[in-house]
FILOVEX-490037 format. One record per atom (N, C-alpha, C, O): x, y, z. Coordinates in steps of 0.05 Angstrom, whole numbers, plus 5000, padded with zeros to 4 digits. Layout:
! residues N
XYZ
...
This chain:
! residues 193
855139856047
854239956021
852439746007
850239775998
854239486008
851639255999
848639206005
846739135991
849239286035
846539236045
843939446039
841539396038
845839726034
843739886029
843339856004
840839856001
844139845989
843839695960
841439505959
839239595953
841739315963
840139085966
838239185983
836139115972
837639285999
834939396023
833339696000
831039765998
835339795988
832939895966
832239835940
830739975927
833639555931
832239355909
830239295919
828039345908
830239185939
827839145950
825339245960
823039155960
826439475969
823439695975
822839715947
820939595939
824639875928
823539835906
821539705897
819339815892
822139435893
821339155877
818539065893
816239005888
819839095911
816539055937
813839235930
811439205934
815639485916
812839775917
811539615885
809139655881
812639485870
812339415843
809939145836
808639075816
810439055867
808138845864
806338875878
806338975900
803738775863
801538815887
799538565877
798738545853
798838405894
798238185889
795138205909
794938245933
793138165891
790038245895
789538035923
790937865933
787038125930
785937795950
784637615941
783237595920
785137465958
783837205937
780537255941
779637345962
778937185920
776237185922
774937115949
776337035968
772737145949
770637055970
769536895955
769036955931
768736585970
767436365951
764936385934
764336225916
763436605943
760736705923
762736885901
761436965882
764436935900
765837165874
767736915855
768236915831
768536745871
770836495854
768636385846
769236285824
765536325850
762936195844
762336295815
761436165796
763136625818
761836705794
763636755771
762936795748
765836735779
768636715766
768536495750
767836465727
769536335767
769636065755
767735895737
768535705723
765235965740
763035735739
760935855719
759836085720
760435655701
757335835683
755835625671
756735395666
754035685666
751935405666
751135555628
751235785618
750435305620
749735335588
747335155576
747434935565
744835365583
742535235575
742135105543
742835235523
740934785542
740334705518
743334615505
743034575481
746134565513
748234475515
749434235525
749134175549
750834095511
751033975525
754033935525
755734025509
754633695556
758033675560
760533725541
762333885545
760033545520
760733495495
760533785480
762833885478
759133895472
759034105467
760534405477
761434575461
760534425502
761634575525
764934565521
766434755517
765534295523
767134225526
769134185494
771534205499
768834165481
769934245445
769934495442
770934535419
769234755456
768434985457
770435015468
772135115453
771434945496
773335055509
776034955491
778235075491
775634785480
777634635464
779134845449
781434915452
777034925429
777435075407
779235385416
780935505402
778035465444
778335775450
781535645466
783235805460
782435475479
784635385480
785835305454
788235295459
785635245433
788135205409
788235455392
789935465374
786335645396
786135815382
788836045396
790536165383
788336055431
790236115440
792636065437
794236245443
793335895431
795835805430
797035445425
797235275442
797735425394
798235235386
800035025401
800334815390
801035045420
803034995443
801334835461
802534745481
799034785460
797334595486
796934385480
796534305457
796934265500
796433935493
794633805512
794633855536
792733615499
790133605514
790533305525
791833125515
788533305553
787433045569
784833025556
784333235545
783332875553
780632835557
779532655576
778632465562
779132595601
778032445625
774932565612
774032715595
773732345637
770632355628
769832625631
771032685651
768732805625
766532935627
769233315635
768833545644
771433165627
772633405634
775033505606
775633355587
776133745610
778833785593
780733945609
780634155622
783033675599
785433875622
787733925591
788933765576
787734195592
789834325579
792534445587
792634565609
794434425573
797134485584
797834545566
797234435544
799934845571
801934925559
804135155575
803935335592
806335015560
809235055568
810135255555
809835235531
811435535568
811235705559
814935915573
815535905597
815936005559
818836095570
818736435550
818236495527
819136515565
820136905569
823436905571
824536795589
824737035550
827437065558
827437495556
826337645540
829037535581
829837745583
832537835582
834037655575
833538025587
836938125575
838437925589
840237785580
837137945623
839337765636
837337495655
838337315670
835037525650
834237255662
831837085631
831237165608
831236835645
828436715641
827036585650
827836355656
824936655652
822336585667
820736415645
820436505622
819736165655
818635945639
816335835665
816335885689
814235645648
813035585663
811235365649
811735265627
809135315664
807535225662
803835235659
802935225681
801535265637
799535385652
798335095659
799534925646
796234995675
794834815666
792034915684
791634995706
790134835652
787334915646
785834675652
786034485637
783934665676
782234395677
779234505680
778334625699
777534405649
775034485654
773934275659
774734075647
771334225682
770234085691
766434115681
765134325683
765633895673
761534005659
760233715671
760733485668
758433875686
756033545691
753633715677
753733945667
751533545679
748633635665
747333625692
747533445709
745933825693
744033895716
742034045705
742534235691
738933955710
736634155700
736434175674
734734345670
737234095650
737334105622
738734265617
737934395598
741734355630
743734545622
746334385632
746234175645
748134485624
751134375629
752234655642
752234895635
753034495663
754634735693
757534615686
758334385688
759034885675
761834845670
763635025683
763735265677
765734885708
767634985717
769935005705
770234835687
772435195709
774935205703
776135325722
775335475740
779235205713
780735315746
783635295724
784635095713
784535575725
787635545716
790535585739
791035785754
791935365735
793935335758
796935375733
797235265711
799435625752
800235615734
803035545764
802835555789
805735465742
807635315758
809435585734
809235635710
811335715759
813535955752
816435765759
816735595776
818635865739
820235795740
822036075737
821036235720
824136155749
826636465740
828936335744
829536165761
830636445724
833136355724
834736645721
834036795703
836636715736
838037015731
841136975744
842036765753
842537275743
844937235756
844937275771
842837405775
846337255797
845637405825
848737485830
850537315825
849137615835
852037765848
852537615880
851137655900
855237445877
856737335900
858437515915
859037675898
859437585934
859837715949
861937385973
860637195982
864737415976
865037285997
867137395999
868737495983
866837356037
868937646052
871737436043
872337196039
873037706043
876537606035
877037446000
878837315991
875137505990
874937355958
874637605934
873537825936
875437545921
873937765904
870037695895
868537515902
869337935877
866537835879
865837765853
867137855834
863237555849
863037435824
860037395817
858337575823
859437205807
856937255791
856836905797
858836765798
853936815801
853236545795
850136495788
849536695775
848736395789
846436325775
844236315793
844336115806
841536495802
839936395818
836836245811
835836395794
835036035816
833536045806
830835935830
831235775848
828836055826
827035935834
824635935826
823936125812
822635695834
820435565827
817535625837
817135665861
816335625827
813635775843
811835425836
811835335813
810835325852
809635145855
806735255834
805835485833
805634985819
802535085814
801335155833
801135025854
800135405828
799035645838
796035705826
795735745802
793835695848
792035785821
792636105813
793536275828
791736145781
791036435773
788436545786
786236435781
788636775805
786636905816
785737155790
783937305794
786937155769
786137425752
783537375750
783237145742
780937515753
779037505737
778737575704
776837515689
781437745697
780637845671
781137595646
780137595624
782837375657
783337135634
780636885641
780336695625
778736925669
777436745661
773936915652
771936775646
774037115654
771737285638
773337265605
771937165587
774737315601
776137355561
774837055561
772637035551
776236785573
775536485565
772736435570
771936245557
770636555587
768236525580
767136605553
765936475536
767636805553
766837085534
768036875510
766236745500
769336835504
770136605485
768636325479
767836245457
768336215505
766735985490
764135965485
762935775476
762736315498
759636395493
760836355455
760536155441
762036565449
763136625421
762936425407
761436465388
764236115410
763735875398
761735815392
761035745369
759935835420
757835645414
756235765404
755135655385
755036055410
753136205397
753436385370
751436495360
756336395358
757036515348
757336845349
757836985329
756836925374
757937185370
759737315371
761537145372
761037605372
763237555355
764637585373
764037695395
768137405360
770037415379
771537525399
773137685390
771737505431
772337735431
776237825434
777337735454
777637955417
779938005414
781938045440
780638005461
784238105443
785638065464
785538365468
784938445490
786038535449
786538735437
784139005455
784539205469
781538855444
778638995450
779138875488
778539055504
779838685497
779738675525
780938855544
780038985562
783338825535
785439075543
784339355541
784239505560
783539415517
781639705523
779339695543
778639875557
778639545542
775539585561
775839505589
774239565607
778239345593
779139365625
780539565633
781939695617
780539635666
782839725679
787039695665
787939515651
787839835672
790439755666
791939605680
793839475672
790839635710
791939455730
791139155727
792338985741
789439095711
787838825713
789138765691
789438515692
790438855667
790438795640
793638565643
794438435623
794938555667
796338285667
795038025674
796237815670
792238035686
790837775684
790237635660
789137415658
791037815637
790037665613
792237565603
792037515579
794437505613
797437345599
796537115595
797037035572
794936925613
793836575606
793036685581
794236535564
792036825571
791036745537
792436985516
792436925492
793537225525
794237465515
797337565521
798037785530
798737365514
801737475521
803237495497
802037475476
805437515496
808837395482
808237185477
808637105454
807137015496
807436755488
805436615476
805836385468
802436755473
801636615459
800336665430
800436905425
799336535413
798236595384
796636705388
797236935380
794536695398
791736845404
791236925374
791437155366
790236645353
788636765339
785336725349
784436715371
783436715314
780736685308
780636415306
782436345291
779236205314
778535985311
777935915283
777436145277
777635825267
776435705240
774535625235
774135555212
């Protein structure tokens, strides 16, 4: 009886996830990467600043040369588990051609903690604690690193912001969990100042 138990949590749980492919390096090219004529590093890079604290007051910044690495620590509690983690945001800008070419790459590190039901023959059965770790991982969503472009165009040019709210409508629904790096529970996601 256990086994069939457990063998249809899992078909279940299995039908529940579906985890996209990873880009082809001309699509992670266009993903990742955008060049900003008449800009410069400095500039680019206070931009990404801003659309990161505006997300969420919870980050805390590196500044190395010519780059910004952002982090924030972030925990979900549910009835019977929690999942916590880590995101970290590293934007990278050189100057090429009289424009600044600015990469980003978000890597996020999963943590679950829940009960798991013990089971040992000749014992009665009990409950103990299971948890595991998902190593930093990059985020393959496209929809959180189009919102963070679409954001620091917004900075620098001033047009207008664009909301977590308005993203979610105008994407797919299947895509609309790629936007948790900036659009969750966990974070503020206000207007910059």
């Amino acid at each position: 009886m256990r086994g069939l138990v457990l063998g249809l949590c899992c078909l279940v749980l299995g039908g529940c996830i579906s985890v996209p492919p990873a880009p082809a390096r001309q699509e992670w090219e266009e993903i990742h990467t955008r060049s900003f004529a008449g800009k410069s590093p400095r500039e680019v890079l206070d931009a990404a600043e801003k659309v990161l604290r505006a997300a969420d007051h919870d980050f805390t910044f590196d500044y190395p040369t010519g780059k910004l690495i952002g982090t924030r620590r972030w925990t979900v509690y549910a009835v019977l588990m929690a999942t916590g983690g880590t995101d970290y945001w590293t934007i990278e800008t050189q100057e090429a051609d009289g424009a600044t070419q600015a990469s980003v790459m978000i890597t996020r590190q999963v943590m679950a903690v829940m009960p798991s039901p013990t089971f040992n023959p000749g014992a009665s059965a009990g409950w103990g604690v299971q948890s595991s770790t998902t190593p930093g991982t990059p985020l393959q969503a496209r929809a959180a690193y189009d919102l963070f472009w679409d954001r620091v165009d917004s900075v620098l040019d001033g047009s207008p912001w664009p909301t977590c709210e308005d993203r979610k409508r105008a994407i797919a629904r299947r895509d609309r969990g790629g936007l948790d790096a900036l659009c969750s529970v966990t974070t503020d996601d206000e207007t910059p100042g």
